[in-house]
C-alpha atoms as one frame of an Amber mdcrd trajectory, in Angstrom:
protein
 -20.557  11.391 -20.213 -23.394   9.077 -19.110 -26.222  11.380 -17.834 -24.146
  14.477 -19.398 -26.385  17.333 -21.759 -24.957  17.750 -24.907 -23.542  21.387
 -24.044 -21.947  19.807 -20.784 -20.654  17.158 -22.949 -18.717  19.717 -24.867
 -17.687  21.980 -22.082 -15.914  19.096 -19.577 -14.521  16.650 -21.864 -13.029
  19.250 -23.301 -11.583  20.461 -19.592 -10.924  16.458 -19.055  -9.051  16.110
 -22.362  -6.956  19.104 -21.074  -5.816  17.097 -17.978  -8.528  18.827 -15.821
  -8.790  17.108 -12.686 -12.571  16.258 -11.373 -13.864  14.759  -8.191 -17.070
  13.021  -6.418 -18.572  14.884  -3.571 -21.206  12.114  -2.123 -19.750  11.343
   1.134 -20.910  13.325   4.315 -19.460  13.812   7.610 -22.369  11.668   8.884
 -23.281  10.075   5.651 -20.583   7.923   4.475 -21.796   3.938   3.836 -25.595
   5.499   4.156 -24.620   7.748   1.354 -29.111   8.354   0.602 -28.974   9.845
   5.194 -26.769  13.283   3.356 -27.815  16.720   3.979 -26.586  18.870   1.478
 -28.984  20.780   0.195 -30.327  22.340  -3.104 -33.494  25.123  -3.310 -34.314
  26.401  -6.485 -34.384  29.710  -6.782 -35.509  31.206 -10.218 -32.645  30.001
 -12.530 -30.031  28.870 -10.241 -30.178  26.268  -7.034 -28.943  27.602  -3.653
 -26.959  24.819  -2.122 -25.800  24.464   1.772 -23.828  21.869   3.435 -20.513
  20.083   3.723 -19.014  16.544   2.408 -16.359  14.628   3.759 -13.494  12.439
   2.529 -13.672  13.980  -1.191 -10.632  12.666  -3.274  -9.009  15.504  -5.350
 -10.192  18.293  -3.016  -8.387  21.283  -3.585  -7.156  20.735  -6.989  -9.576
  19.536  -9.223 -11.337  21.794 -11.419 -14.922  20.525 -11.875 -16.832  18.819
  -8.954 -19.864  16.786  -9.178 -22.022  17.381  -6.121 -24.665  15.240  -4.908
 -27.570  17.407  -3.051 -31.839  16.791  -2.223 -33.399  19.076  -4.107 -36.394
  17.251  -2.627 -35.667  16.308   0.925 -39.015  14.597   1.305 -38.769  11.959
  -1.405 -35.841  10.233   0.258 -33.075   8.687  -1.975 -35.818   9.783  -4.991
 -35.070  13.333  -4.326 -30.818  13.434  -4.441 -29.748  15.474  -7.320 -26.128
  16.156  -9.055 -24.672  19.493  -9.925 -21.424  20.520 -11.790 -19.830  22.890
  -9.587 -16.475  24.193 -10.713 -14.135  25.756  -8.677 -14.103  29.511  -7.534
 -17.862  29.001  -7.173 -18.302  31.934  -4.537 -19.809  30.599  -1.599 -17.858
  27.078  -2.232 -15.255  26.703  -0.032 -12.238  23.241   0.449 -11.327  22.637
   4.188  -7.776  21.487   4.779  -5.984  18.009   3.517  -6.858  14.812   5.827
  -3.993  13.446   7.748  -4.372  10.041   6.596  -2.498   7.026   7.850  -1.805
   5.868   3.823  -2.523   7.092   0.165  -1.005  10.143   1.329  -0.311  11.252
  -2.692  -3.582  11.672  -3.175  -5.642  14.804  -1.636  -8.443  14.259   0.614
 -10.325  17.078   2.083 -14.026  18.253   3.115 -16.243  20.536   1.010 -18.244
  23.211   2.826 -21.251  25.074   0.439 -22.918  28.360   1.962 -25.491  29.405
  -0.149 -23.426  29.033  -3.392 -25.484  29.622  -6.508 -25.335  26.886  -9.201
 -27.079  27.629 -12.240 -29.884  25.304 -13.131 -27.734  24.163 -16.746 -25.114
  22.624 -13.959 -27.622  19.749 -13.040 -26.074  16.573 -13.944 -29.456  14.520
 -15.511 -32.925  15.289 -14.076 -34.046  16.508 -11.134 -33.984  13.340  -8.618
 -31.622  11.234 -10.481 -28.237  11.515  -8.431 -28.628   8.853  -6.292 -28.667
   6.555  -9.591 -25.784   8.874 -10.877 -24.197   8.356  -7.665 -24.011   4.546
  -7.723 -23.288   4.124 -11.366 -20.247   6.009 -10.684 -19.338   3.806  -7.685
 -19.742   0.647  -9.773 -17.267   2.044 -12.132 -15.027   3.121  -8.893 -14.927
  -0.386  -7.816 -13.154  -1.648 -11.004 -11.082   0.853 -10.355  -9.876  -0.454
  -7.051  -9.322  -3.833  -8.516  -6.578  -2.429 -11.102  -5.156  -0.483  -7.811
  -4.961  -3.568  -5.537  -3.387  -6.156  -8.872  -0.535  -3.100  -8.880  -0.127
  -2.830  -5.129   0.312  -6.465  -4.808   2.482  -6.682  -7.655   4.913  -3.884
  -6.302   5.015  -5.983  -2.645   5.858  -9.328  -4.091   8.769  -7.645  -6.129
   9.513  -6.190  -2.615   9.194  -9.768  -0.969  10.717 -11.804  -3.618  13.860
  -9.506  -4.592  13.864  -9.326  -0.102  13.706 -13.418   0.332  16.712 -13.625
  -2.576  19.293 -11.604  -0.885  18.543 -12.033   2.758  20.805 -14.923   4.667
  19.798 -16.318   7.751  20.865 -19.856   8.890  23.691 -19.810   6.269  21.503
 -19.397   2.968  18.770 -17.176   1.269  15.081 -17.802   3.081  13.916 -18.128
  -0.134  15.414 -21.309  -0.244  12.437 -22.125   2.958   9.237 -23.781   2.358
   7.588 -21.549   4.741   8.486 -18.795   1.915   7.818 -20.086  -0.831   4.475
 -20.868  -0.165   3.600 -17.293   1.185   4.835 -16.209  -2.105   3.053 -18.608
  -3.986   0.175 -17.255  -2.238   0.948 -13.832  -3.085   1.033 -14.958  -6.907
  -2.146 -16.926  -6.949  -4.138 -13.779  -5.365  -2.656 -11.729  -7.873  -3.811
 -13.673 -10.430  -7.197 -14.305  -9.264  -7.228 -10.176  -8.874  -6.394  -9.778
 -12.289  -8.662 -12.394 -14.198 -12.226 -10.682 -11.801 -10.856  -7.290 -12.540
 -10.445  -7.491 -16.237 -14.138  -9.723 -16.330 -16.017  -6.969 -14.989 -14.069
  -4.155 -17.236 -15.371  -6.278 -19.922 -19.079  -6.694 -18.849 -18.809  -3.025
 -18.009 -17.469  -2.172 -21.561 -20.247  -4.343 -23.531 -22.693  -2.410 -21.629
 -23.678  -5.224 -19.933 -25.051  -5.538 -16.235 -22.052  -5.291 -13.592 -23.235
  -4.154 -10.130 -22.823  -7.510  -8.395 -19.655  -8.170 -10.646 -18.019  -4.802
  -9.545 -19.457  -5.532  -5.941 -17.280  -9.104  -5.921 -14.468  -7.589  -7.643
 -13.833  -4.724  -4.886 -14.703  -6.852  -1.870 -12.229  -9.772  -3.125  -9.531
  -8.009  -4.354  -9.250  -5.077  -1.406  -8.638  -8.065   1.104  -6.495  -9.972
  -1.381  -4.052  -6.890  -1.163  -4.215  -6.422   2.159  -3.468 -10.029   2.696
  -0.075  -9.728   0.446   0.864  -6.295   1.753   0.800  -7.908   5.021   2.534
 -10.938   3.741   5.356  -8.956   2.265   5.955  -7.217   5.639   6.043 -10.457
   7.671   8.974 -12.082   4.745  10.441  -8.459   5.504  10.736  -9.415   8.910
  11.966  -6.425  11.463  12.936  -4.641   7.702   8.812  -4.505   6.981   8.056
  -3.145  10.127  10.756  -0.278   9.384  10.002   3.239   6.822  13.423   2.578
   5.327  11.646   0.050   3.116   8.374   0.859   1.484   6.563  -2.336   1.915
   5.181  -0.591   5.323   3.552   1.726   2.522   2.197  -0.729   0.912   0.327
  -1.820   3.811  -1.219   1.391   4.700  -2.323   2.418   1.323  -3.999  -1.355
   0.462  -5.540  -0.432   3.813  -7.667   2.401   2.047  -9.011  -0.858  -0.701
 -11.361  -2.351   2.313 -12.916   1.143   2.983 -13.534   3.387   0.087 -15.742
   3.249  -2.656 -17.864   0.851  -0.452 -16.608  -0.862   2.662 -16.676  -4.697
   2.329 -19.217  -5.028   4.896 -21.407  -3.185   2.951 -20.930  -4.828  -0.488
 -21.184  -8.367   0.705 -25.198  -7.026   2.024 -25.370  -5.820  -1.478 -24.212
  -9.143  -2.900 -26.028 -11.252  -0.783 -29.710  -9.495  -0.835 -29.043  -9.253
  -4.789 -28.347 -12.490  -4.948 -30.920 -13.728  -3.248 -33.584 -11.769  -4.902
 -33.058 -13.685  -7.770
């Protein structure tokens, strides 16, 4: 909607108020936290651009409808000359590899894109020429809010796992909820959820008065990604042997929050982007 023409404007939202699925194809198989090192490429060639390459990791591969593609148009110009494209799917010459084997989030498709020479017409470029890089991270800034409303319901789901667990199970003649050692890992759960929730809901505020959020979004991911972690890990260890087992779904839990730390921007690399931002100022 940002960087959208009018005419696109009025094609996909009206595909997205449909419940047409999209998806993001940045990542490469050897571009993934250096997402300005991709090779896809675009040529232009009279009104359409040729594009060739593959991307990795893409969410919704294989059953979304409309995919935004990042590609150089200009190769030379570094991160300057990345460009979007609207692809949808049945392009010819566009073709989705098979589903990831992943260790968690396994309800959500992952799979690689390959392009040979598929023909996008020139209408399909998302903004100007040389402006998908800056489409690219907008997107990711609005990703990472994203990931802090995934980790406050992760957690939420393994405390109710956890608590509801500590009530009923007896050891040493009463409920281990009744142990300090408990109680306090639950109190810990709670206090991370709540600390999730108030960052989370700060930068969907920024981010909805238009105001400036990168570093807020940056936080928000970084902090709450470990926070779940942390819990889901918690939950398994009041779980005992019972965590450790697929009968109960905290072991779920665990895998899936493990996805928080990686996509959208790996902690490692958002804590560089806080820290240089920070002190540029």
């Amino acid at each position: 909607m940002k960087f959208g023409t009018n005419e696109q404007k009025k094609k996909y939202m009206r595909i997205a108020a449909n419940e047409g699925i999209f998806a993001f194809g940045l990542t490469e198989p050897d571009a993934g936290s250096d997402a300005a090192g991709l090779k896809t490429t675009a040529k232009r060639d009279g009104d359409y651009y040729v594009v060739n390459g593959r991307k990795a990791w893409i969410t919704n591969a294989g059953v979304a409808d409309v995919y935004i593609v990042m590609a150089k148009t200009s190769p030379e110009k570094g991160v300057k000359g990345i460009s979007a494209f609207i692809v949808e799917k049945g392009t010819p010459g566009f073709t989705v590899c098979s589903d990831e084997e992943k260790m968690g989030m396994r309800g959500s498709n992952t799979a690689g894109l390959i392009f040979e020479d598929m023909r996008v017409p020139k209408e399909n470029m998302l903004g100007k020429e040389g402006d998908g890089f800056k489409i690219a991270m907008v997107s990711l800034d609005c990703a990472r809010i994203s990931i802090g409303a995934i980790a406050c319901g992760l957690s939420e789901h393994a405390l109710e796992i956890a608590k509801n667990y500590a009530k009923e199970r007896i050891a040493f003649g009463k409920p281990i909820s009744n142990f300090q050692a408990i109680q306090f890992k639950i109190a810990d759960m709670v206090i991370g959820i709540e600390n999730m929730k108030l960052i989370t809901y700060n930068v969907a505020e920024k981010y909805a008065k238009g105001e400036e959020f990168t570093v807020d979004a940056a936080c928000c991911k970084v902090y709450a990604g470990e926070t779940c972690c942390r819990i889901c890990d918690e939950a398994i260890q009041i779980l005992g042997g019972n965590g450790y087992s697929k009968e109960y779904p905290a072991e779920r839990l665990y895998r899936d929050a493990k996805l928080l730390v990686i996509g959208e921007g790996t902690s490692e690399i958002l804590r560089m982007l806080i820290g240089r931002t920070t002190l540029a100022d």
